[in-house]
C-alpha positions as CSV (number, residue, x, y, z in Angstrom):
1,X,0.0,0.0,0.0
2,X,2.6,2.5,1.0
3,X,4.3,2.0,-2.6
4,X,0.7,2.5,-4.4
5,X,0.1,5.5,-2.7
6,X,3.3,6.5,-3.9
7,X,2.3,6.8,-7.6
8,X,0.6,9.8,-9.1
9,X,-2.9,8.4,-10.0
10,X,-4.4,11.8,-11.0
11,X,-2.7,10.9,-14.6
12,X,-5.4,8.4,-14.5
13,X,-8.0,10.4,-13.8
14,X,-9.9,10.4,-17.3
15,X,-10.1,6.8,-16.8
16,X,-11.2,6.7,-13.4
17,X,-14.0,8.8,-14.1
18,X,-15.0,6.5,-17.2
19,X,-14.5,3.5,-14.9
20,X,-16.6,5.0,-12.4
21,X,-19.7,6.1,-14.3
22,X,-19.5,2.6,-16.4
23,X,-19.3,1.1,-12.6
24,X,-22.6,2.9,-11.5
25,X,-24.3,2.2,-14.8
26,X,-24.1,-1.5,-13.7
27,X,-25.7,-0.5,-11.0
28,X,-28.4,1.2,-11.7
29,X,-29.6,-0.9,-15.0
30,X,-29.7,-4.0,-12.3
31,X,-31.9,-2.1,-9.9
32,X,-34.5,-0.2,-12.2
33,X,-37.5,-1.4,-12.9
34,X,-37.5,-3.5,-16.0
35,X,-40.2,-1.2,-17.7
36,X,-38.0,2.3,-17.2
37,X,-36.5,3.9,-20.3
38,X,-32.8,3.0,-19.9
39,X,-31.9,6.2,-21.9
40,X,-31.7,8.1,-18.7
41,X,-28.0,5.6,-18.1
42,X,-26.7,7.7,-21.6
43,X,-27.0,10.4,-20.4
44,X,-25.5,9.7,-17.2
45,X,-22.7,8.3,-19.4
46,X,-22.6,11.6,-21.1
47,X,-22.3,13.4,-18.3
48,X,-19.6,10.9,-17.5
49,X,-17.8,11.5,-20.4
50,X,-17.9,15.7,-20.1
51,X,-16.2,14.7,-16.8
52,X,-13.5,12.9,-18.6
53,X,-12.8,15.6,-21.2
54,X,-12.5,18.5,-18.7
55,X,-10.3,16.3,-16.2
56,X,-7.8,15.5,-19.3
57,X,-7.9,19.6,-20.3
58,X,-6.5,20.2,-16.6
59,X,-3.3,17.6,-17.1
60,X,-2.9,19.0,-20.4
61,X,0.2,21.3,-20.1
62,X,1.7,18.8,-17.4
63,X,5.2,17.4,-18.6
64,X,5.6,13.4,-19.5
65,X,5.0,11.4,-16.5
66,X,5.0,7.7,-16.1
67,X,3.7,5.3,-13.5
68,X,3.1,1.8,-12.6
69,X,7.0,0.7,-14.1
70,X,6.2,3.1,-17.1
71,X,3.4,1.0,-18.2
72,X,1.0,3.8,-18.1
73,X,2.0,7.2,-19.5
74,X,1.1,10.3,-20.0
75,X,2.8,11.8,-22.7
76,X,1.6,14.4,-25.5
77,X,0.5,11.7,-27.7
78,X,-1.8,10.2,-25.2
79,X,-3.3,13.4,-24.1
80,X,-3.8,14.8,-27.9
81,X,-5.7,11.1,-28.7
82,X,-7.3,10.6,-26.0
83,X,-9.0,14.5,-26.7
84,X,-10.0,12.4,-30.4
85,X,-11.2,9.4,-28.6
86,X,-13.9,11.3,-26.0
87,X,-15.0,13.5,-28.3
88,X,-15.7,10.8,-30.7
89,X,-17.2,8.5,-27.7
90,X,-19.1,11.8,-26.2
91,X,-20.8,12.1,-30.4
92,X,-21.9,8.6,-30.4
93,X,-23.1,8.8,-27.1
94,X,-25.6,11.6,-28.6
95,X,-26.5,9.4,-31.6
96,X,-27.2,6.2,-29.2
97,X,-29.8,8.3,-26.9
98,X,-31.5,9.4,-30.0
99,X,-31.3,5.7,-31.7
100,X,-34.9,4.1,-32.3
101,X,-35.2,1.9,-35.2
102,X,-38.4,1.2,-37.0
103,X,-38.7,-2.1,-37.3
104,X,-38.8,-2.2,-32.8
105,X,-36.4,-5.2,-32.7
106,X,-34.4,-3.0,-30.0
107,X,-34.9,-2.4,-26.7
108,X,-33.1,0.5,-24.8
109,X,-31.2,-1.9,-22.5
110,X,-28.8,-0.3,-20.0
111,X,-25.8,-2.9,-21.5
112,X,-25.9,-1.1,-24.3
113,X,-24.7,2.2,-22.7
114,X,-21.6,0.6,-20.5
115,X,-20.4,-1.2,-22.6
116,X,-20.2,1.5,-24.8
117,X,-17.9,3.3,-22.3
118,X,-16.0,0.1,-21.8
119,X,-14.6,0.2,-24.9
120,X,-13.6,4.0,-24.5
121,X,-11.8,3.2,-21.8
122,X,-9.9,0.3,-23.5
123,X,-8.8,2.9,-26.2
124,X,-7.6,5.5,-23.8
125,X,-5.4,2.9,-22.0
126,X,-4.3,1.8,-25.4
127,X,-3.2,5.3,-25.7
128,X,-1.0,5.9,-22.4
129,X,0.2,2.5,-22.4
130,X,4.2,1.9,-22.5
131,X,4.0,-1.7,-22.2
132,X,3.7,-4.6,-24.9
133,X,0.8,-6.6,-22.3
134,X,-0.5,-3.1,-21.3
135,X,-1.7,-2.3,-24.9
136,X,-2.3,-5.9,-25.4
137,X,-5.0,-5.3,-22.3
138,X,-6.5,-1.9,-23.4
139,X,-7.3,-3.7,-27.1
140,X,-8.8,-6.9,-25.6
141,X,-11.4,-4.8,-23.6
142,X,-11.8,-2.8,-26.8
143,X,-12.5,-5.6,-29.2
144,X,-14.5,-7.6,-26.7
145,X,-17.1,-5.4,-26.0
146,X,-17.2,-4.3,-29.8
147,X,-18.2,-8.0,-30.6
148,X,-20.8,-7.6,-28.1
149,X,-22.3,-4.6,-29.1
150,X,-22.0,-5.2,-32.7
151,X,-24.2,-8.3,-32.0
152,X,-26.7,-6.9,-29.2
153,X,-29.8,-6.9,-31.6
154,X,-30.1,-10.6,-30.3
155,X,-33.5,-11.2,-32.9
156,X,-31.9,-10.0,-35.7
157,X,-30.1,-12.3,-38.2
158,X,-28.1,-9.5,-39.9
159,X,-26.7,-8.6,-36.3
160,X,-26.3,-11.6,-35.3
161,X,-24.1,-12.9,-38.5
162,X,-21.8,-10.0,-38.4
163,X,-21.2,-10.2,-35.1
164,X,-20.0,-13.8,-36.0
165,X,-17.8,-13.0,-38.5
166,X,-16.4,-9.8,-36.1
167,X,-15.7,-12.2,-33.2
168,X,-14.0,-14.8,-36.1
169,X,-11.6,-12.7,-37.9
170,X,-11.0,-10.1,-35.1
171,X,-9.8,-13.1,-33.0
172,X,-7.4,-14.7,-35.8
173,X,-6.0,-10.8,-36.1
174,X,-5.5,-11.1,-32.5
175,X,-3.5,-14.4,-32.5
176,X,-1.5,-12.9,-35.1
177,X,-0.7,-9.5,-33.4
178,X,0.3,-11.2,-30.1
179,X,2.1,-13.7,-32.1
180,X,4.2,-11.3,-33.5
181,X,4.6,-9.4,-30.3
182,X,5.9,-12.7,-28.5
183,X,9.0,-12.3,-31.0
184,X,10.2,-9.1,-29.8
185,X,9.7,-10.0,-26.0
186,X,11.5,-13.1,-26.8
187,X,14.2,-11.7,-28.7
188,X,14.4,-8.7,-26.0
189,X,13.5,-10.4,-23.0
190,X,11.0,-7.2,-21.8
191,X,7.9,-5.7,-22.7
192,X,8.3,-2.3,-21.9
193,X,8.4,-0.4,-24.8
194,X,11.6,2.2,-23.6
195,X,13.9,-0.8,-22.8
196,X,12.5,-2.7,-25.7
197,X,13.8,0.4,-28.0
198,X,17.2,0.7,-26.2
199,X,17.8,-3.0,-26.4
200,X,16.8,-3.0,-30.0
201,X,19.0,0.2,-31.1
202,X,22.5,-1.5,-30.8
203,X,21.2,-4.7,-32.4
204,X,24.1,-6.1,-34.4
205,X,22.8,-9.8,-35.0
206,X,21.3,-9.9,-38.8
207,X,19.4,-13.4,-37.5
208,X,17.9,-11.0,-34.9
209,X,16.8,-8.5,-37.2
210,X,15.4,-11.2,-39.5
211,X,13.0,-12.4,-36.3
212,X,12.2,-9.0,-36.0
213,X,11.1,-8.1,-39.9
214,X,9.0,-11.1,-39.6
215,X,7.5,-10.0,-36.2
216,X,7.1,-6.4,-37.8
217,X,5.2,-8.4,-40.3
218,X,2.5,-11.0,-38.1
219,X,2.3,-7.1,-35.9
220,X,1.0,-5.1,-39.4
221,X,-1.3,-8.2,-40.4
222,X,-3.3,-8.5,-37.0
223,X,-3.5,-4.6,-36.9
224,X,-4.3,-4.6,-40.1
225,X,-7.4,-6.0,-39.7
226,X,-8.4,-3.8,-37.0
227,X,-7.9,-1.1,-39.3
228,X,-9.9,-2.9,-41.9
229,X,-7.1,-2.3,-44.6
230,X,-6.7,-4.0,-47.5
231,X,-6.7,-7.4,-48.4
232,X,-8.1,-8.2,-44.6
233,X,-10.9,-6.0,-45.0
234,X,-13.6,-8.6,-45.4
235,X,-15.2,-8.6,-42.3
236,X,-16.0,-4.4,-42.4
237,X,-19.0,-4.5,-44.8
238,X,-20.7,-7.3,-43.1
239,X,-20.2,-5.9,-39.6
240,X,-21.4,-2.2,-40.1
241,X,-24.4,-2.8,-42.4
242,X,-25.5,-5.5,-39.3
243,X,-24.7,-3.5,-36.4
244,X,-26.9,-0.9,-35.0
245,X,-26.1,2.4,-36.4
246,X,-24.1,4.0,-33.1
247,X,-22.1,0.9,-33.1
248,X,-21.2,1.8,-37.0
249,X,-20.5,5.1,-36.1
250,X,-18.3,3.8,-32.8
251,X,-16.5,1.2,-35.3
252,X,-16.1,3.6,-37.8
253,X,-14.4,6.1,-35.9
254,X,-13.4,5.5,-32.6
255,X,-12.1,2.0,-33.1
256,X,-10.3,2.7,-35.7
257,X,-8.7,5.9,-34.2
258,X,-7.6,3.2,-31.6
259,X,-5.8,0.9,-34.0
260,X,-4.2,3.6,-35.6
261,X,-2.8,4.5,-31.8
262,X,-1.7,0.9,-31.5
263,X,0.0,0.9,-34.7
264,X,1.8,4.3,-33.8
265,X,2.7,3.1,-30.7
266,X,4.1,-0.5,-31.8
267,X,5.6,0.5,-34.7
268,X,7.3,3.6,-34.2
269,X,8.3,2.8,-30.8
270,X,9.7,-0.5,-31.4
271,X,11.0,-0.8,-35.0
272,X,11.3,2.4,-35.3
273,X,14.7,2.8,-33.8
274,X,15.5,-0.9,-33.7
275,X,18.6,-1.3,-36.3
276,X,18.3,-3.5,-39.4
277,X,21.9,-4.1,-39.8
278,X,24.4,-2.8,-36.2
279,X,24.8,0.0,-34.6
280,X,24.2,3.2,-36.8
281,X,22.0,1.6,-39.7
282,X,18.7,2.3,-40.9
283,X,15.9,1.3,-38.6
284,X,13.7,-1.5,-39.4
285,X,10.5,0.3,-40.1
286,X,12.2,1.9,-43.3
287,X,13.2,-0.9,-44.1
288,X,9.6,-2.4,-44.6
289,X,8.5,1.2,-46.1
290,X,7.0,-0.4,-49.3
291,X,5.2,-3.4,-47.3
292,X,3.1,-0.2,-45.7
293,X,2.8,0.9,-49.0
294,X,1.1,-2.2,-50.8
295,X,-1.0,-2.4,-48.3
296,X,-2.0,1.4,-48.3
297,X,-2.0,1.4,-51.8
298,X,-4.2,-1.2,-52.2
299,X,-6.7,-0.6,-49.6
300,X,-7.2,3.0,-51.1
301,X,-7.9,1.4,-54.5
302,X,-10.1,-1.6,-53.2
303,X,-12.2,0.5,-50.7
304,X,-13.2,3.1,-53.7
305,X,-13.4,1.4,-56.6
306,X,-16.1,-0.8,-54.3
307,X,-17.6,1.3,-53.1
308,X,-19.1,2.6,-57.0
309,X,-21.1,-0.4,-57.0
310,X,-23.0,-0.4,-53.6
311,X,-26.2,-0.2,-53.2
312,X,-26.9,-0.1,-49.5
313,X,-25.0,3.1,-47.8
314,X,-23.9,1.5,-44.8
315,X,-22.0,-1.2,-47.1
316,X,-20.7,1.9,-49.0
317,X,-19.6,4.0,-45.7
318,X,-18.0,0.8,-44.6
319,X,-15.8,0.6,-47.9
320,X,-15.4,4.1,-47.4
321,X,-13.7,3.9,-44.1
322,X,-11.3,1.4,-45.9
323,X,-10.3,4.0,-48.1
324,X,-9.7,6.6,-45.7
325,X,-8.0,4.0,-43.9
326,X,-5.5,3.6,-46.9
327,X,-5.3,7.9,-46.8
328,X,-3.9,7.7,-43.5
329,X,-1.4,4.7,-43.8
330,X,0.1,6.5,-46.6
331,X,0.9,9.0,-43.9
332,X,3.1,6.3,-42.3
333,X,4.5,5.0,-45.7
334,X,6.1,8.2,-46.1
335,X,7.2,8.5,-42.8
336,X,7.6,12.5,-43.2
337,X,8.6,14.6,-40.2
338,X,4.5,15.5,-39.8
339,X,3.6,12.2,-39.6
340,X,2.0,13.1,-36.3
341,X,0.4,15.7,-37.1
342,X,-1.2,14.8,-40.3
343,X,-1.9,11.3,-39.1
344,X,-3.5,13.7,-35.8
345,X,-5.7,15.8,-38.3
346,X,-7.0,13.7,-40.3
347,X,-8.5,11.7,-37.6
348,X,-10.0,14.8,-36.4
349,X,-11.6,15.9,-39.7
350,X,-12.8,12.2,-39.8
351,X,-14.1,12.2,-36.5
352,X,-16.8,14.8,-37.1
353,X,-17.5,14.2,-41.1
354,X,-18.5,10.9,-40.7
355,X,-20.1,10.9,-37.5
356,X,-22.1,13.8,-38.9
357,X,-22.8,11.5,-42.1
358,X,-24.3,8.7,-39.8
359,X,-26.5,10.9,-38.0
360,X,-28.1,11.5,-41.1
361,X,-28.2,7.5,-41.8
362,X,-29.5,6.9,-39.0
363,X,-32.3,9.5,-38.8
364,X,-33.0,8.3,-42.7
365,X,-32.9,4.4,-41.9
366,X,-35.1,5.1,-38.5
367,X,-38.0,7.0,-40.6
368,X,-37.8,4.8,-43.9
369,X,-37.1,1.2,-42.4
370,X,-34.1,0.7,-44.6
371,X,-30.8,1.7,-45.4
372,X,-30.8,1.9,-49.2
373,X,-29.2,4.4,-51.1
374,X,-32.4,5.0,-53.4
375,X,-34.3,6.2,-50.0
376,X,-32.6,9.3,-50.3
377,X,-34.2,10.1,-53.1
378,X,-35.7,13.8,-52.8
379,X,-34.2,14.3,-49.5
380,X,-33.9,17.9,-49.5
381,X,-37.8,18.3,-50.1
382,X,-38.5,15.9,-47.2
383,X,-35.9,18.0,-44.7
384,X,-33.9,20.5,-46.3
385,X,-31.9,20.5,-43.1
386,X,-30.8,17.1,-43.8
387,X,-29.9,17.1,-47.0
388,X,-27.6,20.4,-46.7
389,X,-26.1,19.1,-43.6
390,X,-25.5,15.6,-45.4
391,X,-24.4,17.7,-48.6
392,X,-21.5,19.9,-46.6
393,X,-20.5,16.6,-45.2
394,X,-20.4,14.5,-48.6
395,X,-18.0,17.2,-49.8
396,X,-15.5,17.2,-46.7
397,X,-15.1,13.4,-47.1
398,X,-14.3,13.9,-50.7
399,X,-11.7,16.6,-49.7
400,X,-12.9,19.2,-51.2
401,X,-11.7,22.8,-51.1
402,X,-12.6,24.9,-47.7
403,X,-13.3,21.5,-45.9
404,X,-11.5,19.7,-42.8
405,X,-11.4,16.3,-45.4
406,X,-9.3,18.7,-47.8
407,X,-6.7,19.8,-45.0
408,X,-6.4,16.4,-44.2
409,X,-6.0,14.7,-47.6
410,X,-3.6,17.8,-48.3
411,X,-1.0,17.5,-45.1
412,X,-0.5,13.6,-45.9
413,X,-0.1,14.2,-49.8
414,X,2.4,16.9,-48.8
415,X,4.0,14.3,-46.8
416,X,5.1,11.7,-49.0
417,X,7.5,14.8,-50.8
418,X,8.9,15.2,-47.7
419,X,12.8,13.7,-48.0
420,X,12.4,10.2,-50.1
421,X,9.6,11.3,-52.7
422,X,6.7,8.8,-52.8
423,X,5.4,9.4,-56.3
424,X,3.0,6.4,-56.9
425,X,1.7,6.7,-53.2
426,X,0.8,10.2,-54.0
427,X,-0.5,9.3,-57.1
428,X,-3.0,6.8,-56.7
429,X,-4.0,8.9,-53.9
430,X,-5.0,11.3,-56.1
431,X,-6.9,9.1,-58.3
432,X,-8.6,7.0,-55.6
433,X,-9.8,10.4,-54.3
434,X,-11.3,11.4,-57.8
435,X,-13.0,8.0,-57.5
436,X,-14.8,9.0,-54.5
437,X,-16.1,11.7,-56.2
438,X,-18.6,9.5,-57.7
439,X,-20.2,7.6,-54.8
440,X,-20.0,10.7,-52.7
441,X,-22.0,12.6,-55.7
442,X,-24.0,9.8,-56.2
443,X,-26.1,10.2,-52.7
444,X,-26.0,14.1,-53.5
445,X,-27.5,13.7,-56.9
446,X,-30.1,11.0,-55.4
447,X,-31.1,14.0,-52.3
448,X,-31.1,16.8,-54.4
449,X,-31.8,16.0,-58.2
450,X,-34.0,12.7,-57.5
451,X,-37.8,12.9,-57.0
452,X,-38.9,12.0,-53.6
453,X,-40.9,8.5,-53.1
454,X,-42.6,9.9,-50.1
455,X,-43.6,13.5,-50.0
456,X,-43.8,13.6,-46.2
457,X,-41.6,15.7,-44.4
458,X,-39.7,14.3,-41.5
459,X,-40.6,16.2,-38.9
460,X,-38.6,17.4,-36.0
461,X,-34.5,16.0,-35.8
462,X,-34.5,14.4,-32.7
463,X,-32.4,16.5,-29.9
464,X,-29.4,13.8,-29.6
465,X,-29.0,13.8,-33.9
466,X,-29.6,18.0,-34.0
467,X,-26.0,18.0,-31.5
468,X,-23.9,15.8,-33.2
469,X,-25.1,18.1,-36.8
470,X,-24.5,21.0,-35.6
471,X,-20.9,20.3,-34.3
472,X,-20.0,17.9,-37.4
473,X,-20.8,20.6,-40.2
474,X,-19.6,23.4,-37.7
475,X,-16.2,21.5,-37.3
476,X,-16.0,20.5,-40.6
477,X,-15.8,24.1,-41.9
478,X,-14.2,25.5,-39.5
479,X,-11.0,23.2,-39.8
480,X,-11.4,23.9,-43.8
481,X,-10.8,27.8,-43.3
482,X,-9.0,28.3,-40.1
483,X,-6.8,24.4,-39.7
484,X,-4.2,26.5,-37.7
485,X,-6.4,26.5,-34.8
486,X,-5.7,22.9,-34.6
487,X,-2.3,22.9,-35.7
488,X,-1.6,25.8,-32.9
489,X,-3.1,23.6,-30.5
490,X,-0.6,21.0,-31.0
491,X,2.4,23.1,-31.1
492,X,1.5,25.0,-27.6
493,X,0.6,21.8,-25.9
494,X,1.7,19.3,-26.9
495,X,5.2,20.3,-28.2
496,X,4.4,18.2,-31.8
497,X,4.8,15.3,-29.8
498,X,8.5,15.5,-29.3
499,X,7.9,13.9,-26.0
500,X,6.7,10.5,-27.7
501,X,9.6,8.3,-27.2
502,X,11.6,10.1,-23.9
């Protein structure tokens, strides 16, 4: 006791407070009557979460601390992600409250809401975490409680077979991640990730770094289906058309802000500095610079050229995710000296486009019972709200001029001229992104050039969708025309992350 009470918990406080709430949520959905509206437990959990944000603002400017045998840390990086993560959880959170499909299979059960904020707080401990099983923990509680919310609708079929095929391949991506992570605490006989690095920066054995280009390897396949990047992106398509659409939306953005986290923190920590050939040489990780790059290459040409031919939007969000998936590994590909930053951005302007863009889904799918594309048809008669709300954010994910989606596309295509030139990176980037054009257009043309089937109007936007609108267009345009607000944030905070490996 005397040596606990010697570490500085407050570091953990974010967590704590997401702990707690998910803690009393338990609680409470145990003892209420079975007939009371569970809602009122999400918006306990977004009080919770509010709690969380404005507890990780006050450790913002505090310098790198560690605890717990630097296991847990709080470092620039973890604060700046862990901002991305709550706000994302804190959005979906809105869009679950609001969530009442059509067809009544759902009840509001109080599961759905904790376990919710379970997964949050796997993420944010995948952020802080300096050690191999600590990260190893924070995914596990992640992808655990994904399978089970993916697969909550227990009396639908649809839910119930992509949560099948989640739990299936997310657990053979597992056993390939820790497989490959077994090989560099073998080989260094530690998993902390500082005296993993120093260990691995004098290597001088070429058997050595051998084990550890294949364990670099089995690392980027299991992560790589987390991601859902190209060719292990099977299981996306099936999963987010299935789930409910808040668990989309979660999936979409704030799971896969978490395997990008992972992969930052694995990669760039371990063979990032680990030598390929003694003391002096290059590090492993540009050494492996074009595997990244197959596989960002080709899940930015197989997630749009897809996509063209869907039919249901959920399917064609989820193949759009893949691409934007493949925008941002081409950020690490190039491995530029804003790799942070861009990487940082991006998920930022992706945060609020798409959760914006699923708003609209779900308010759509909730008043027409289905998800198809062709039910947007004369949208902007039914709720001209919608449609130009859905229209501004169309055009960010496309990266168009004066959007966030453009600043973001534009700091990673920058990128890959910075030092080694990455010309065919850049250029199928460019083309995959005129690609997009057309799905993106597609729904546009069907909301604002189609007739409507239904002449009714929808009515009023539900309190939990009008909140998450409001900020995702807001955001969207504001990081289009003023990005240095974001950009300055970083810099005065967070130092551009110069802290990430001390």
């Amino acid at each position: 006791m005397k040596t606990l009470s010697q570490f500085n918990w407050s570091i953990m406080t974010p967590e704590f407070i997401i702990l707690g709430v998910a803690a009393v949520l338990v609680v409470l959905d145990l003892f209420m009557p079975k007939k009371q509206d569970r809602k009122i437990l999400g918006w306990i959990a977004i009080a919770g979460i509010f709690a969380a944000i404005i507890s990780l603002a006050g450790l913002v400017d505090l310098h790198v601390t560690s605890i717990l045998d630097d296991t847990f840390r709080l470092d620039g990086f973890a604060k700046a992600f862990k901002f991305l993560l709550l706000g994302g959880g804190l959005l979906v959170m809105f869009l679950a409250i609001s969530y009442e499909p059509k067809d009544g299979v759902e009840e509001y059960h109080g599961e759905f809401f904790y376990l919710f904020l379970a997964a949050l707080l796997g993420a944010m401990v995948m952020t802080s975490s300096g050690d191999l099983i600590t990260l190893f923990v924070g995914l596990e509680l992640l992808s655990i409680t994904s399978y089970i919310l993916v697969g909550i609708r227990k009396h639908h079929l649809q839910s119930n077979e992509s949560a099948m095929k989640y739990v299936i391949n997310g657990g053979i991506a597992t056993a390939i991640t820790l497989f490959g992570m077994s090989y560099v605490y073998g080989l260094t006989g530690s998993t902390n990730l500082v005296t993993i690095a120093t260990k691995l920066q004098s290597l001088a054995d070429p058997h050595i770094a051998y084990l550890l280009g294949l364990a670099f390897l089995m690392i980027l396949v299991g992560l790589s289906f987390k991601l859902a990047a190209a060719p292990f992106h099977m299981w996306a398509p099936d999963v987010y058309q299935g789930a409910p659409t808040p668990v989309t939306a979660f999936l979409s953005v704030v799971s896969k802000t978490a395997g990008f986290v992972i992969i930052i923190r694995i990669l760039l920590s371990i063979f990032g500095v680990a030598a390929s050939n003694g003391p002096g040489s290059a590090p492993i990780l540009l050494n492996m610079q074009n595997y990244i790059s197959f596989v960002a290459a080709a899940t930015m040409i197989i997630g749009n050229v897809v996509a063209l031919r869907q039919t249901d939007i959920k399917r064609m969000f989820a193949y759009s995710s893949i691409a934007h998936a493949g925008y941002v590994l081409v950020a690490f590909a190039s491995m530029s000296s804003n790799l942070f930053y861009s990487v940082w951005f991006y998920l930022l302007a992706y945060l609020f486009m798409n959760l914006g863009a699923f708003a609209v889904i779900q308010l759509v799918s909730e008043k027409t019972g289905s998800t198809k594309i062709s039910e947007y048809a004369g949208l902007y008669r039914r709720s001209p709200v919608l449609a130009v709300a859905m229209g501004i954010l169309l055009i960010s994910l496309a990266g168009f001029p004066g959007t966030a989606g453009f600043i973001g596309k534009l700091n990673i295509f920058i990128g890959t001229f910075v030092g080694v030139p990455h010309y065919v990176l850049a250029s199928v980037m460019i083309a995959t992104t005129v690609v997009s054009y057309f799905y993106y257009f597609g729904v546009m043309t069907q909301m604002f050039f189609r007739p409507a089937k239904d002449d009714s109007k929808f009515g009023n936007i539900p309190f939990g969708i009008l909140v998450v609108l409001i900020v995702a267009v807001a955001a969207s345009v504001l990081f289009g025309l003023a990005p240095n607000i974001a950009s300055n944030f970083l810099v005065n905070h967070f130092s551009d992350f110069q802290d990430f490996l001390q």
